[in-house]
C-alpha positions in Angstrom: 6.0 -17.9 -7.8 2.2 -17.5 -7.2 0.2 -14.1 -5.8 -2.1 -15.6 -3.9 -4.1 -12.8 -2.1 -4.7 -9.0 -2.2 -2.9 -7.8 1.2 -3.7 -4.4 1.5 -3.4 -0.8 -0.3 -1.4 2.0 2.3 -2.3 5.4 2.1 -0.4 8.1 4.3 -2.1 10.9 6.2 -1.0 13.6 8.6 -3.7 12.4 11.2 -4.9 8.6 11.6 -7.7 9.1 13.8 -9.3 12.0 11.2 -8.6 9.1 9.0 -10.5 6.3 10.8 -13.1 8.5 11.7 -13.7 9.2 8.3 -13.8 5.4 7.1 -15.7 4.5 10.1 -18.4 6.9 9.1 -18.8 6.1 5.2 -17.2 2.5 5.5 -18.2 1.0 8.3 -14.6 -1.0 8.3 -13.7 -3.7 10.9 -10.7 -3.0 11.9 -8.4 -5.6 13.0 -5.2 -3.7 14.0 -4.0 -0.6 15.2 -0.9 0.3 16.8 2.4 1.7 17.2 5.6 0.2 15.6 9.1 1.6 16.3 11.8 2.3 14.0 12.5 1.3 10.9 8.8 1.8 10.6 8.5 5.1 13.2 4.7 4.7 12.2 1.0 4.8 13.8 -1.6 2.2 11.8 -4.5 0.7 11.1 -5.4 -2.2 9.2 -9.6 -1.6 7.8 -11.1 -4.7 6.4 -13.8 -3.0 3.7 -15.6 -6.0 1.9 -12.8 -7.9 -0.3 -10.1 -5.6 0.8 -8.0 -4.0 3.3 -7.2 -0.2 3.3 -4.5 1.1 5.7 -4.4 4.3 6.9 -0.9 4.8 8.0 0.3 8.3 10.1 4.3 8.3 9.9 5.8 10.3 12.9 8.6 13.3 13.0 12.4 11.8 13.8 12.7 11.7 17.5 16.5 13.6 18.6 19.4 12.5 16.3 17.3 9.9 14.2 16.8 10.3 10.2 13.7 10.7 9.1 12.3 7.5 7.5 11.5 6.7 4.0 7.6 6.9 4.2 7.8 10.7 6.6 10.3 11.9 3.7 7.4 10.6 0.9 4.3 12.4 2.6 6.5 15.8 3.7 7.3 15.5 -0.2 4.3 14.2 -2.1 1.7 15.3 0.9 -1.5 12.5 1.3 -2.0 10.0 -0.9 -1.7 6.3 -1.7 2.0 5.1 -1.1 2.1 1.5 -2.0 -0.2 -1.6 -2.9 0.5 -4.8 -0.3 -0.1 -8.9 -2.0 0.4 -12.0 -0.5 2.8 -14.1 -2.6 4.1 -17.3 -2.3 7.6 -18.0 -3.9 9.6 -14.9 -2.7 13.1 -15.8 -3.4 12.2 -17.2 -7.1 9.7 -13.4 -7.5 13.6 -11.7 -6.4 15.4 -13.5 -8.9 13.0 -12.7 -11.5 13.2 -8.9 -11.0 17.5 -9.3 -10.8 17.3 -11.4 -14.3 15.1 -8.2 -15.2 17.4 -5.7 -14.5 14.6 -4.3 -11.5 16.1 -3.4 -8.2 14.5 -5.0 -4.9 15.4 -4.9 -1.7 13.5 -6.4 1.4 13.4 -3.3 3.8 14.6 -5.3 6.9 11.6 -7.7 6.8 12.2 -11.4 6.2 10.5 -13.1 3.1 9.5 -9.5 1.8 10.1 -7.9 -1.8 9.7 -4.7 -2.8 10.7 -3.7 -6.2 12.5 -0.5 -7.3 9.1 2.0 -7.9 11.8 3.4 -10.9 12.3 0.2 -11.9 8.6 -1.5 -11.8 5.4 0.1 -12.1 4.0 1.3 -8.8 5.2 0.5 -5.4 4.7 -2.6 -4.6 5.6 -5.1 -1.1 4.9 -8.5 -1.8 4.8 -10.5 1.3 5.7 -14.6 1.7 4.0 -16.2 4.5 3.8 -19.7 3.0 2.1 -21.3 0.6 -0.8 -21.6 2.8 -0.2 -18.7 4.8 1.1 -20.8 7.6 2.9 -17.5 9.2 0.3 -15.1 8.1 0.8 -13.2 11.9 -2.6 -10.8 11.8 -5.9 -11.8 12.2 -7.5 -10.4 9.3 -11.2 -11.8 8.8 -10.7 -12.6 5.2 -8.8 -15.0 5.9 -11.6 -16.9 8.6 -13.7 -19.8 6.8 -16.8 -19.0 6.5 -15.7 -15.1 5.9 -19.0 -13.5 3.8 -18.6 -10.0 2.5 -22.7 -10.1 2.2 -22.3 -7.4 5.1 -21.2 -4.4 3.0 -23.5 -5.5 -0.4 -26.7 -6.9 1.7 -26.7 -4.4 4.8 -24.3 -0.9 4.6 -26.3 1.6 2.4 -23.4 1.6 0.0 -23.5 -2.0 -1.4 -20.4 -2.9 -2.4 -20.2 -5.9 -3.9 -16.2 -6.4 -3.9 -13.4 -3.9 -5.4 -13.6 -3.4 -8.6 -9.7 -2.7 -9.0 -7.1 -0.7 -7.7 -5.7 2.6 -9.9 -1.8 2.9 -10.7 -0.7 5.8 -12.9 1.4 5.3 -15.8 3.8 6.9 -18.2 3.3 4.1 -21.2 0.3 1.4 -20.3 1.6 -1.0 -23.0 5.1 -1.2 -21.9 4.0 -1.4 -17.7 1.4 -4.1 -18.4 4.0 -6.1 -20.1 6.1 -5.7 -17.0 2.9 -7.0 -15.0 2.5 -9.8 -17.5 6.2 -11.3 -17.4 7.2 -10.7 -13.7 3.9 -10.8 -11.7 2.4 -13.5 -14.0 -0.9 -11.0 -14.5 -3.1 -12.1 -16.6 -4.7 -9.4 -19.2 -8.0 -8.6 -19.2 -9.9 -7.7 -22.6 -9.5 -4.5 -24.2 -11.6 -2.0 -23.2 -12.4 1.4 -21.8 -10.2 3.4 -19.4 -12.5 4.1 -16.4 -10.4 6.9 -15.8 -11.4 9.5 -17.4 -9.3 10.9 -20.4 -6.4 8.1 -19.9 -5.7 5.2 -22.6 -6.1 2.4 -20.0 -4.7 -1.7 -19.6 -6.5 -3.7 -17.0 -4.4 -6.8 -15.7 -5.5 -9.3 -13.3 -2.8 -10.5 -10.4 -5.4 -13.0 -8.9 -8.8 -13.1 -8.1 -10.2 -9.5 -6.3 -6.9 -7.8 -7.5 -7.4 -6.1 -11.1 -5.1 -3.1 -11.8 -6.3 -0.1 -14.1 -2.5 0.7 -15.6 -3.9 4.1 -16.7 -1.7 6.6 -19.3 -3.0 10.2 -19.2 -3.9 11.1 -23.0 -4.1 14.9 -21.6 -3.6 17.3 -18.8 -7.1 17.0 -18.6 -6.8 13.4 -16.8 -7.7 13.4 -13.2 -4.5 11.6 -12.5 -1.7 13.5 -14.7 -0.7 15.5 -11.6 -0.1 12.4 -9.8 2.0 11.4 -12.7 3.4 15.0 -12.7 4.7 15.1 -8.9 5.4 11.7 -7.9 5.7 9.7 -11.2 4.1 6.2 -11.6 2.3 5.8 -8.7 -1.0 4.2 -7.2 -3.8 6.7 -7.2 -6.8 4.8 -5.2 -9.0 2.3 -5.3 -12.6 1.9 -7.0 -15.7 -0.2 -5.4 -18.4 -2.1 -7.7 -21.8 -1.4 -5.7 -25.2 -2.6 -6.1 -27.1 0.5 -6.8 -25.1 3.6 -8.0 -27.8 6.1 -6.9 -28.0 4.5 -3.3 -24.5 5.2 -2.7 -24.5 8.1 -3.4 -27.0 9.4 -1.0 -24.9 8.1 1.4 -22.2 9.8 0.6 -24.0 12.8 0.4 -25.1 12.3 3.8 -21.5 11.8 5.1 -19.1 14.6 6.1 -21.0 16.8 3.2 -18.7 14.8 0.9 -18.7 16.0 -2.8 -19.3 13.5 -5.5 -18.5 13.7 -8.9 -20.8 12.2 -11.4 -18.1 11.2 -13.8 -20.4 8.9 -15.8 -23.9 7.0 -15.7 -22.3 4.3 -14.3 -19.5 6.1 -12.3 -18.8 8.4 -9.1 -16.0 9.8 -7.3 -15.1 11.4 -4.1 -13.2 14.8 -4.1 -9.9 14.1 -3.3 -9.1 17.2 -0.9 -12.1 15.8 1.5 -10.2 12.1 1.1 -6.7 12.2 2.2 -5.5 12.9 -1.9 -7.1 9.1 -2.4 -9.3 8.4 -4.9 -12.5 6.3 -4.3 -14.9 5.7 -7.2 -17.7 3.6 -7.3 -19.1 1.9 -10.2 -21.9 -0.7 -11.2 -19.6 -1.3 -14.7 -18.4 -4.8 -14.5 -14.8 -5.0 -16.1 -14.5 -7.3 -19.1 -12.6 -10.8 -18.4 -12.2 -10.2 -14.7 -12.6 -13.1 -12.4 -16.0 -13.5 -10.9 
């Protein structure tokens, strides 16, 4: 079993098109699909290439007549906005299932062939992992990423926020030690270097799952931790996502020129948007480079 890619991080919000409007205007995305699809799913979506990696904004819809509601429309009436799950490219699904069965972690493959996705009460974080070959043979979308020749140089070089790729996606933990060991012996994640939460007030583990796809496993020390709610409400759950830019000071003024967004200076080499203006997502940007993470 191999990850091979970062696929994309979900996020569910109450209105799609407040939600592309509002990447469009700070992110500059290219968006490569958008569209309807019917039940199981029930759901209106976009997929928004940003640099290294692919957000999607994902509206799920009210059950039509006699229909149940589905899984995702029952999490956001629950949990409101916010990230729902984190998407990777694998290759080697049936040998990732029996690895989670030996483990004692529930899976099932929610109706899609050659897809895993592990028990959130049973693994850290909700997770689909997605087998379209080793060499992505059956990939079906036409994400850019995947193009040769693809250059991020767009977003670093060109859009005033110069990102230089994701720094790593945020997932909310009860114990860090014990999750990153879960990480380590199912997912084959590699573990960065100690070193310092970027989350503020959380004792942190970073793990690598392959190259642009580093995971802050981050344990609120404190109430005081921006993500303890999250913990609180949902349990351990993916929080957002955080950018490495160019210039710290130049994105900001961006961002301050977008939507009247508020930024939160959380260190000298850290900021973050205000979650209430950002669909309960959090996006931090950073010029810290992360100790022993693939270049």
């Amino acid at each position: 079993m191999k990850i091979t890619y970062p696929y994309h991080l979900t996020m569910l919000v109450e209105d799609l098109a407040e939600a592309e409007e509002f990447y469009d205007s700070v992110f500059s995305p290219h968006c490569f699909m958008r569209g309807y699809a019917p039940l199981p799913l029930h759901r209106t979506a976009a997929l928004l290439n940003i640099s290294d990696t692919v957000i999607e904004p994902m509206q799920c819809l009210p059950p039509v007549g006699d229909e149940p509601a589905t899984t995702m429309y029952r999490f956001v009436d629950r949990f409101g906005p916010r990230v729902h799950s984190m998407a990777m490219l694998v290759s080697g699904a049936p040998e990732l299932a029996e690895r989670f069965e030996a483990a004692g972690v529930r899976w099932t493959d929610g109706g899609l062939p050659n897809h895993v996705f592990p028990h959130p009460k049973d693994f850290p974080g909700l997770f689909e992992l997605a087998d379209f070959g080793p060499n992505l043979e059956h990939y079906p979308l036409a994400d850019p990423r995947m193009r040769a020749g693809f250059d991020q140089g767009y977003w670093r070089d060109m859009h005033p926020l110069g990102i230089a790729h994701t720094s790593h996606y945020t997932l909310v933990v009860r114990d860090a030690e014990v999750a990153a060991q879960r990480y380590v012996e199912l997912l084959d994640a590699r573990r960065l270097p100690d070193q310092p939460a970027v989350t503020p007030r959380a004792r942190s583990v970073f793990v690598e799952l392959t190259r642009g796809a580093v995971i802050e496993l981050a344990e609120p020390v404190d109430e005081g931790c921006p993500f303890a709610p999250d913990l609180d409400l949902v349990g351990e759950t993916w929080c957002g996502i955080t950018f490495t830019v160019v210039d710290l000071d130049r994105a900001v003024q961006h961002l301050d020129q977008r939507h009247g967004l508020d930024v939160d200076r959380i260190a000298a080499d850290l900021v973050a948007l205000d979650r209430a203006r950002t669909f309960g997502v959090h996006h931090g940007f950073t010029t810290r480079p992360l100790l022993g993470a693939t270049a």
